[in-house]
C-alpha positions in Angstrom: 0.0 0.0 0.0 2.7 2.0 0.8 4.4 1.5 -2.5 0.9 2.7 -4.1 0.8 5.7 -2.2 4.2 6.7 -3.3 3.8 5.7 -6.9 0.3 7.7 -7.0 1.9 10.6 -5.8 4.9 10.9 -8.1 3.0 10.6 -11.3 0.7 13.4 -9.8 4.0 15.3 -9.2 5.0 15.0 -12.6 1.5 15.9 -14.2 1.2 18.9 -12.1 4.7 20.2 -12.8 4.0 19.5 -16.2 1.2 21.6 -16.8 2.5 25.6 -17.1 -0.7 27.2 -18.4 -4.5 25.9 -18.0 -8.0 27.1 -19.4 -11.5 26.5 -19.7 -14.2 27.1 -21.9 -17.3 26.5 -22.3 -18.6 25.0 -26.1 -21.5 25.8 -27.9 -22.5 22.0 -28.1 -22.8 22.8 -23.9 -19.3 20.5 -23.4 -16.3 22.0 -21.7 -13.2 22.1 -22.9 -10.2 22.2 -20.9 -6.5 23.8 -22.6 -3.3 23.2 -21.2 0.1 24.7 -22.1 2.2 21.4 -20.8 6.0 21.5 -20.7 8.1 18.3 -22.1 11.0 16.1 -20.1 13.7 18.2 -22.3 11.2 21.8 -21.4 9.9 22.7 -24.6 6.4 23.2 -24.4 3.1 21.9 -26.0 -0.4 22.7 -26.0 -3.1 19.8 -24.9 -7.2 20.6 -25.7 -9.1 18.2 -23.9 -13.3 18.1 -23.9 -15.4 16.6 -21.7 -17.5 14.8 -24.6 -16.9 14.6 -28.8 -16.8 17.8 -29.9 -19.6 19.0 -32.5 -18.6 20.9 -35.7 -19.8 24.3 -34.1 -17.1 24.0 -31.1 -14.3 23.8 -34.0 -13.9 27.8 -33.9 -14.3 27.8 -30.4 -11.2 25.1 -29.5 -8.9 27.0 -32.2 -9.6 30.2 -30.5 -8.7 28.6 -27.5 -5.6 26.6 -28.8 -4.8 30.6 -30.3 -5.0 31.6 -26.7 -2.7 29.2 -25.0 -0.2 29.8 -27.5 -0.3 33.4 -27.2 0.0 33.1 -23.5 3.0 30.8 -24.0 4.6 32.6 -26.5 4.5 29.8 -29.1 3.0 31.8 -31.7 5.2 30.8 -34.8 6.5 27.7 -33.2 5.1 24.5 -35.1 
């Protein structure tokens, strides 16, 4: 149990430390999409959309605005 406990917590350690940047936003289908600027084992940084159910063709402007956003924010504008 012990060896779970510390396991669990180390992976949470990494997740957390991994995530730099973090936004919400609502969809017009009524799901929520969640954006993360997340940093890489060698530090470069990515960007992560994640929705709480399929997105619908309407929500497609929505999560590139939002992927937009993070990147702004991260200063990977120009960065492929």
């Amino acid at each position: 149990a012990d060896y779970d406990e510390t396991l669990i917590l180390m992976i949470r350690e990494r997740i957390d430390r991994s995530v730099v940047f973090q936004q919400f936003t609502e969809l017009p289908s009524g799901g929520i999409a969640r954006g993360q600027v997340r940093r890489n084992a060698d530090e470069s940084l990515f960007t992560q959309i994640i929705a709480d159910a399929t997105p619908a063709p309407e929500d497609q402007e929505v999560l590139w605005n939002l992927e937009a956003n993070l990147r702004d924010a991260a200063g990977l504008n120009g960065v492929e």
